[in-house]
C-alpha positions as CSV (number, residue, x, y, z in Angstrom):
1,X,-20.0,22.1,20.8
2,X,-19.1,19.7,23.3
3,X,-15.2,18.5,23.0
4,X,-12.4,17.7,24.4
5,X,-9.3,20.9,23.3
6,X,-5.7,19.3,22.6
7,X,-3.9,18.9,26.0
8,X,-7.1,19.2,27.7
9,X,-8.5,15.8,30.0
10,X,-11.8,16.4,29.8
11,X,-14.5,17.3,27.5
12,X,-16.0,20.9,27.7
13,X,-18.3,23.1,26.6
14,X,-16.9,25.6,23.8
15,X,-17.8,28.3,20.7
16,X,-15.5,27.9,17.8
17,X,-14.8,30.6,15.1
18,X,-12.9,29.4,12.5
19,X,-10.3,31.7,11.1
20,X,-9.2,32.4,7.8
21,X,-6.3,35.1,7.0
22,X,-7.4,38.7,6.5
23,X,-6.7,41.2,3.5
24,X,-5.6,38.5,0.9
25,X,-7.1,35.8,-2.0
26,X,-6.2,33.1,0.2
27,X,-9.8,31.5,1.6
28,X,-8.2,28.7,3.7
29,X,-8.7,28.0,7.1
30,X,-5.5,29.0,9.6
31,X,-6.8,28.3,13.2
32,X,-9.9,28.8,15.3
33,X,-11.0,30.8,18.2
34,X,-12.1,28.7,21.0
35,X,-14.5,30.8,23.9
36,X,-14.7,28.0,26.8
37,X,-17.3,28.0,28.8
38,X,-17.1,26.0,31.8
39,X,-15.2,26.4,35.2
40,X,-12.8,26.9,35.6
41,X,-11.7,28.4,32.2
42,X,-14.6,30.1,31.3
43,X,-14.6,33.4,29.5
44,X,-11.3,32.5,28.5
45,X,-10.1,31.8,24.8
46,X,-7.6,29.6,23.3
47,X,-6.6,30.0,19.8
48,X,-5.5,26.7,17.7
49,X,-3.4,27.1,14.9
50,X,-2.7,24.8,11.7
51,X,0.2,23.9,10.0
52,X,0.6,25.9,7.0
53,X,2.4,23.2,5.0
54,X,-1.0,22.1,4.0
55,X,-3.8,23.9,2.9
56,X,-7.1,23.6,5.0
57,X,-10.4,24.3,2.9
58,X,-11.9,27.5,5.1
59,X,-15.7,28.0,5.0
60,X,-15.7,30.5,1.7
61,X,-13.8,27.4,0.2
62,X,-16.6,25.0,1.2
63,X,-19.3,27.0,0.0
64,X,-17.9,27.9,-3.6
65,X,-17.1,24.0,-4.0
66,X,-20.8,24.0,-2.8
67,X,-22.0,26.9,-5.2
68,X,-19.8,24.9,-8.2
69,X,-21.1,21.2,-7.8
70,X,-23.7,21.2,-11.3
71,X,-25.8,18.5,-9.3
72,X,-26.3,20.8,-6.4
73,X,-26.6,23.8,-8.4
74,X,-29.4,22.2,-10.3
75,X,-31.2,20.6,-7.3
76,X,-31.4,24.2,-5.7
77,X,-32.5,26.1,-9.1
78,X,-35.6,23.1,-8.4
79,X,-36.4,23.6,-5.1
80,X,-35.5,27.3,-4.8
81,X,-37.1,29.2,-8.2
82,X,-35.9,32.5,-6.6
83,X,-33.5,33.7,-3.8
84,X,-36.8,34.5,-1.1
85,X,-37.6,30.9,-1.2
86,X,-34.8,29.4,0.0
87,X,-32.2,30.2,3.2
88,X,-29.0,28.4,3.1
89,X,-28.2,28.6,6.5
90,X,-24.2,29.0,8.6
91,X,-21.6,26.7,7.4
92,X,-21.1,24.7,10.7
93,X,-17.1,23.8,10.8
94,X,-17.0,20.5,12.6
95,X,-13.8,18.7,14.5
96,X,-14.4,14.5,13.2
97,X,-11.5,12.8,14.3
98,X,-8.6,13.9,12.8
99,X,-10.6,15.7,10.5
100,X,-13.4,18.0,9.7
101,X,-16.8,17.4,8.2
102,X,-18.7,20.5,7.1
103,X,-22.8,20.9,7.4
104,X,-24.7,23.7,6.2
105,X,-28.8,22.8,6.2
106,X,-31.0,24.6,3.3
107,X,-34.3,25.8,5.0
108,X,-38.0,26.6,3.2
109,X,-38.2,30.8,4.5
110,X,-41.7,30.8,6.9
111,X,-45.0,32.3,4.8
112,X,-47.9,33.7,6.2
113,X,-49.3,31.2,7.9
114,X,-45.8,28.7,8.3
115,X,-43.6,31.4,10.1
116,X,-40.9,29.1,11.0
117,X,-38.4,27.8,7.8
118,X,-39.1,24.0,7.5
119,X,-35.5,22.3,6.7
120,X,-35.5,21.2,3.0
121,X,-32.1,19.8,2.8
122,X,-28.5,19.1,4.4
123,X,-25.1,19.6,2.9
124,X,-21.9,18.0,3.9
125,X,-18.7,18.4,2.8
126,X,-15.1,17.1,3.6
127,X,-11.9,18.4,2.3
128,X,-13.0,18.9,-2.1
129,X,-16.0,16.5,-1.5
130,X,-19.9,18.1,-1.2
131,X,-23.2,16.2,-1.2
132,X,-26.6,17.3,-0.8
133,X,-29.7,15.1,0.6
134,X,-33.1,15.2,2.2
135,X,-31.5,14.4,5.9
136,X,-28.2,14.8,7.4
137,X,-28.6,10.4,8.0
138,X,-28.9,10.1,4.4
139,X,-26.5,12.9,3.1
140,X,-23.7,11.2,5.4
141,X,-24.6,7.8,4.0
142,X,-23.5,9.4,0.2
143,X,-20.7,11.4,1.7
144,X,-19.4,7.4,3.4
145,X,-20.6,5.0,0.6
146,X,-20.8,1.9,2.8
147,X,-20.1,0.0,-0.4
148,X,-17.0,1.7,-1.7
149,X,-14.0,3.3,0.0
150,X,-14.0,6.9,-0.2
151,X,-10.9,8.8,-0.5
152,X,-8.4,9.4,2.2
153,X,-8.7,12.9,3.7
154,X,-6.0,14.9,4.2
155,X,-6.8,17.5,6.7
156,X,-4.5,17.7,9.5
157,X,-5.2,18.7,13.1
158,X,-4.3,21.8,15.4
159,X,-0.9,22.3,15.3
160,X,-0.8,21.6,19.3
161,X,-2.3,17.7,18.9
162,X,-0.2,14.8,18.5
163,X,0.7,13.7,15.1
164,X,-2.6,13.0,12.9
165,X,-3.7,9.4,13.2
166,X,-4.8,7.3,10.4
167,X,-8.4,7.3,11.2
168,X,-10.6,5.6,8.2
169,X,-13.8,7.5,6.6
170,X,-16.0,4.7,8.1
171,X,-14.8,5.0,11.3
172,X,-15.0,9.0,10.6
173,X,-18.6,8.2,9.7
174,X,-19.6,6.2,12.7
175,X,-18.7,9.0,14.8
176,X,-20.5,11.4,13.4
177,X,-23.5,8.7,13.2
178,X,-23.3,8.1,17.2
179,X,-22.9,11.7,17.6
180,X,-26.3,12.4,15.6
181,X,-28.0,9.3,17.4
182,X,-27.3,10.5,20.8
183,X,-28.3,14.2,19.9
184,X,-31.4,12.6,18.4
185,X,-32.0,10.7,21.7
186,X,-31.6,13.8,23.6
187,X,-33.5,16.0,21.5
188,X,-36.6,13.4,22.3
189,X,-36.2,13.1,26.4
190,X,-36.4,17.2,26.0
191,X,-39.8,17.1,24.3
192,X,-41.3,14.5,26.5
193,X,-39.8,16.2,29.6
194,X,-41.8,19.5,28.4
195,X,-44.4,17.9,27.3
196,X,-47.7,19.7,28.5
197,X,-50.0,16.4,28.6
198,X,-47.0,15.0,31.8
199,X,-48.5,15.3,34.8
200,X,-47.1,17.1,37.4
201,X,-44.6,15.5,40.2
């Protein structure tokens, strides 16, 4: 992803790994690995912790709250009658804020003559919330009801950012929106810049 790392002026290019602790029962996210890769820090990492006074959902969390929500659970059993139909892909960790919004998209595996998985549907989760919809738009409109306030979260930032800010859920919400416009936007100038039917400059 593209961000800006606490302390840091300027937004970058990184990989995060999100960490959770090793050789316990305790799922919960503690920190994450961050590989930069532009000049002139790349191949280096930086490692962000979390406070530990508060528990941050890790991704095993996210995808048992995932695996225990009956709608989801049903709506699956539907669309996926057996294991080989279905691939729930990585559970994407994402930095919203002063929060974290989770995404994992639920692809159709390729057949014979569809070898690539066709996306079925997109979760997101935030801190003991999940939802499931046909798009990410409309699965981020039922995680931010426009029409009702949903509640606070809680999750705190990398121990080596300022004091969390108050951010609301809607503002929370337009972010990620503008984020997926301008992806969207982008995503469109690549396939008309490599179109074939362009002629030639």
């Amino acid at each position: 992803m593209t961000t800006r790392l606490p302390g840091s002026d300027r937004p970058e290019f990184v990989l995060f790994v999100p960490m959770t602790p090793f050789g316990g029962e305790r799922n919960n996210m503690v920190g994450w690995i961050a590989g930069r890769a532009d000049a002139p820090d790349y191949g280096k990492l930086r490692v962000l912790t979390f406070p530990r006074d508060r528990p941050i959902a890790g991704p095993l969390n996210v995808e048992n709250l995932i695996d225990a929500d009956s709608t989801i659970r049903q709506q699956l059993t539907l669309l996926c009658p057996s294991a080989a139909n279905c691939i729930r892909g990585n559970l994407l960790v994402l930095p919203v804020a002063s929060s974290f919004i989770y995404v994992e998209a639920v692809l159709r595996a390729g057949r014979v003559h569809e070898p690539h998985p066709e996306l079925q549907r997109v979760i997101l989760a935030t801190q003991g919330r999940v939802v499931m919809a046909e798009s990410f738009e409309k699965a981020l409109d039922a995680l931010f009801p426009a029409q009702q306030q949903p509640p606070p979260t809680t999750t705190p930032p990398p121990s080596t950012t300022p004091p969390p800010s108050t951010t609301p859920p809607s503002d929370v919400a337009a972010l990620v929106k503008s984020a997926t416009d301008h992806y969207n936007a982008a995503q469109a100038a690549s396939k008309r810049a490599t179109s074939p039917n362009m002629a030639a400059s």
